[in-house]
C-alpha positions, 0 to 999 in steps of 0.5 A, a space after each residue: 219770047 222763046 213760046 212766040 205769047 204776046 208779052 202783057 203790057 198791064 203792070 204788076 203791082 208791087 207786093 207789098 201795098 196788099 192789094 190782094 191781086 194776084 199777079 201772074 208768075 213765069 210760064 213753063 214753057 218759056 220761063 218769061 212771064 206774060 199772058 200766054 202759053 194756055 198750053 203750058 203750066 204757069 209758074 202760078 200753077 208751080 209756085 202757087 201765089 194768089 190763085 190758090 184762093 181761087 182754086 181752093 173751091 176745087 179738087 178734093 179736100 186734100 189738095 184744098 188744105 194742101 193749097 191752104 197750108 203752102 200759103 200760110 208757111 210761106 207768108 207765116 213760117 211753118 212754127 206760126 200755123 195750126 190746124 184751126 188757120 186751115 179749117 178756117 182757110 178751108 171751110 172745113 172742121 179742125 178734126 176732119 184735117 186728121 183725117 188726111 194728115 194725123 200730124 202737122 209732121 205729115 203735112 210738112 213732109 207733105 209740102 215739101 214733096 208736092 213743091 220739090 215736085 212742082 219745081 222740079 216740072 219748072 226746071 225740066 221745062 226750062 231744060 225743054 226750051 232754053 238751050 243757053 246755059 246763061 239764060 238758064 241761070 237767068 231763068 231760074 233765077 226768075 222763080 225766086 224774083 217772081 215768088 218774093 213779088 208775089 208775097 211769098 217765101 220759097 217754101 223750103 226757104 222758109 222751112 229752112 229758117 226753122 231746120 233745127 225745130 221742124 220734125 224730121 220728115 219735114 227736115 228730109 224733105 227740105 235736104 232733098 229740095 235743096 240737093 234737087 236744087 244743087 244738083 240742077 245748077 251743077 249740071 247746067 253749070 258744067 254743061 255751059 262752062 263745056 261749050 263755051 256759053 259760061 265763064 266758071 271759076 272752081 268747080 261748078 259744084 261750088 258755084 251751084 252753092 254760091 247761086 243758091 246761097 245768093 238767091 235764098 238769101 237775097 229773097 230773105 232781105 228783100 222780104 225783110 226790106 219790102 223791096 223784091 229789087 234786091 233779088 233781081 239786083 242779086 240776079 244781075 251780079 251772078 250773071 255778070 260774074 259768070 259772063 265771058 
């Protein structure tokens, strides 16, 4: 462990037998999963999974629907929820949502920056305490492979399955994820291949897409098969091919 935590031996349940439990997802401090690193931010407090249930008895009523709302889009879709599933998430009445977001357009507009956000702490601290641009890629493929066995989509996956039908503040915020995205793996692409860490073939911006293209696509397929090896099997291709 690059934060020295001492690795849980407890097993994870897998995803899908609907035991409810929340299982634990990668720290950010050293992008590994484990029961360590009080200091750091989880990546539960990143990619919020099961928690949020907890959580949701605290903070202001925004942040509670905010909570509530990134659940139900990753698990439902955006299209499948309405305000009525939040004001029974929340414990709150259907008007008092309008109060904080008069539209369903600005709370997906919402959801989309807050996560975009949130990820990108994730990817800084994997800047911070990985040097290797290898374990990087390995790390960060690590969020996509935590976030399906925890039950969940990528939230701007999700949304994106819908692009032609969202409202277009939400479609802006799903673009910027997604560049924010490319953007990260072109330059950790670039600045491996230059100091030798890295076998690149093309242009790393192309190898960006084909890592994004692979790990979005690998978690609709393990989401539609019930089966989260299908991601770490995606995982473990990239990595070979960029290999020296």
């Amino acid at each position: 462990m690059m934060c020295g935590a001492k690795p849980s031996r407890r097993m994870r349940r897998p995803w899908w037998n609907g035991s409810g439990r929340p299982s634990r997802g990668l720290c950010a401090r050293c992008a590994s999963r484990h029961d360590g690193c009080r200091a750091g931010l989880s990546a539960l407090d990143i990619l919020p999974t099961g928690r949020q249930k907890q959580d949701m008895a605290h903070g202001t009523t925004r942040e509670q629907l905010m909570a509530a709302a990134e659940r139900l889009v990753r698990t439902r879709g955006y299209s499948a929820i309405s305000y009525a599933d939040l004001a029974e998430a929340v414990g709150i009445r259907k008007a008092s949502i309008h109060h904080h977001f008069p539209a369903k357009a600005d709370l997906g507009a919402a959801l989309a920056i807050d996560y975009t956000t949130r990820f990108g702490t994730l990817l800084e601290a994997i800047d911070n305490d990985v040097s290797h641009a290898l374990a990087r890629i390995e790390r960060y493929a690590g969020i996509y492979e935590s976030s399906v066995q925890d039950g969940m989509l990528c939230l701007c996956g999700m949304l994106v399955t819908e692009m032609q039908t969202l409202p277009e503040d939400v479609r802006i915020g799903v673009r910027r994820f997604f560049a924010h995205q490319l953007a990260w793996l072109t330059r950790v692409l670039a600045e491996g291949a230059a100091r030798g860490e890295l076998r690149l073939v093309g242009k790393p911006e192309t190898a960006a897409e084909r890592i994004l293209s692979a790990l979005e696509g690998a978690t609709l397929v393990a989401w539609g098969m019930s089966d989260p090896g299908v991601v770490a099997r995606a995982t473990a291709d990239l990595i070979a091919t960029l290999k020296i």
